[in-house]
N, C-alpha and C positions, 0 to 999 in steps of 0.2 A: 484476417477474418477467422482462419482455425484457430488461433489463442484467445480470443474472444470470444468465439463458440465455447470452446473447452473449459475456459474460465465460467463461464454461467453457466454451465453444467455443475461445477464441481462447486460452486460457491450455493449452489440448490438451499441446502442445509445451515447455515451462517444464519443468525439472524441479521435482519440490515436494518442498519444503523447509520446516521450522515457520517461522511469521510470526507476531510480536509484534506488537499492536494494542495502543496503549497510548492511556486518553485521561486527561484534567487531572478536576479537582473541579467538570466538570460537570456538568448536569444532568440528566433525562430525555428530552429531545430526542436530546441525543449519544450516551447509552447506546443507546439504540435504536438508532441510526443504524450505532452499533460490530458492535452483536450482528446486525444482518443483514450488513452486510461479513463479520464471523466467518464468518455459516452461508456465504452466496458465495463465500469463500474456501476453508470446510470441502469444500465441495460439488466445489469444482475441484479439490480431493484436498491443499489446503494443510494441515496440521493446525498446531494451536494450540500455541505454543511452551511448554516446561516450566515449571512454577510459574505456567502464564498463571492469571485470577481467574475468578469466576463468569461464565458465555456463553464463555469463551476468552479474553478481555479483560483486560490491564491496568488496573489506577489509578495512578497515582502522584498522592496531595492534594495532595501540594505545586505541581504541576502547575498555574499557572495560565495558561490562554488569551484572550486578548482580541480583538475584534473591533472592526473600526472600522468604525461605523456609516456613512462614505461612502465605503465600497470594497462596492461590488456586486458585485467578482468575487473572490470566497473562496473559496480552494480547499475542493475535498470529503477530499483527502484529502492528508496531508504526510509523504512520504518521509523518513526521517531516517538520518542516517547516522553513523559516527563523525569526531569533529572540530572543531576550533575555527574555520575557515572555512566558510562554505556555498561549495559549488560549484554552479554552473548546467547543468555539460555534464556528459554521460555518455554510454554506450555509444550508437555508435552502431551497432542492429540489423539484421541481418540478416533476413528475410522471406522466409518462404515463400509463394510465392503458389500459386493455385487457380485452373484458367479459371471465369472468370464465377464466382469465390466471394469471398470477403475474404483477408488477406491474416495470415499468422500470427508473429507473434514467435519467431525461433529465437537458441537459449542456446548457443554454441560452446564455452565451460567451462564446465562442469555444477558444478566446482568452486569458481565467482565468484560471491558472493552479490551485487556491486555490479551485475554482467551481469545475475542471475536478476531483480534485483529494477525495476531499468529495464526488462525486458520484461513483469513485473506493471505498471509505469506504461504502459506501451505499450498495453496491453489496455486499462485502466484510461480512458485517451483515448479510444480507438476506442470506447469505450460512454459519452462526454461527460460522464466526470467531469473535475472541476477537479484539477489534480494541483500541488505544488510538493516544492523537496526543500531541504534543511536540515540541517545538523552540529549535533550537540550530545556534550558529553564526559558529562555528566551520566548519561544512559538507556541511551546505549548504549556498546559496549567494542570496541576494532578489529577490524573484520571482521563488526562484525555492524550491521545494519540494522532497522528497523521503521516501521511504518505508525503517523502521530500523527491521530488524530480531531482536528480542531478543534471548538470551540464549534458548537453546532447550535441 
């Protein structure tokens, strides 16, 4: 409930925009995991993108994820974007700060979904989750972006 508090605080400033959650053929762990992201995300005023599935959520079965059992550091959450490259860098934000408060993600084009959604990862840090980000032509179509659940 505290990262979920703290996330809708700090996401205040973002404009919102629908967010695709999509996750692979797995299990019950992950669906969980998707559908409270969903409601934290609903809650900060993101709504659930068109034709999203049951909780807001994507599937795609064909979708499959794998985890390597000696990597302890997996992320919670993978940014995706479109494209045959993965890129590492992205915007770098702007902040607003607060005396003696925390420090807030600001969106200069409200029009940039790659801007809006690097400040969803921004927040997304600041409450320790694990974040990475990823191209694929497959899921998504240029200009658009989404949030991939890994394996849980």
């Amino acid at each position: 409930m505290e990262q979920r508090t703290n996330f809708m605080h700090l996401a205040e400033y973002i404009p919102k925009i629908p967010i695709k959650i999509l996750i692979g053929q797995e299990g019950r762990d992950t669906e969980i995991f998707a559908k409270d992201l969903r409601d934290t995300l609903t809650m900060a005023g993101f709504k659930a993108n068109d034709g999203a599935g049951i909780f807001g959520v994507n599937r795609d079965n064909t979708l499959v994820c794998t985890i390597d059992l000696a990597n302890t550091n997996e992320s919670d959450v993978i940014f995706v974007e479109f494209g045959t490259e993965d890129k590492s860098t992205h915007w770098n934000l702007s902040h607003r700060h607060f005396d003696n408060g925390p420090t807030f993600p600001l969106v200069t084009n409200t029009n940039d979904n790659e801007q809006i959604f690097s400040a969803i990862d921004d927040c997304f840090q600041t409450i320790h989750f694990k974040t990475e980000w990823m191209s694929d032509h497959v899921n998504v179509k240029p200009g658009e972006f989404l949030i991939l659940v890994p394996v849980k």
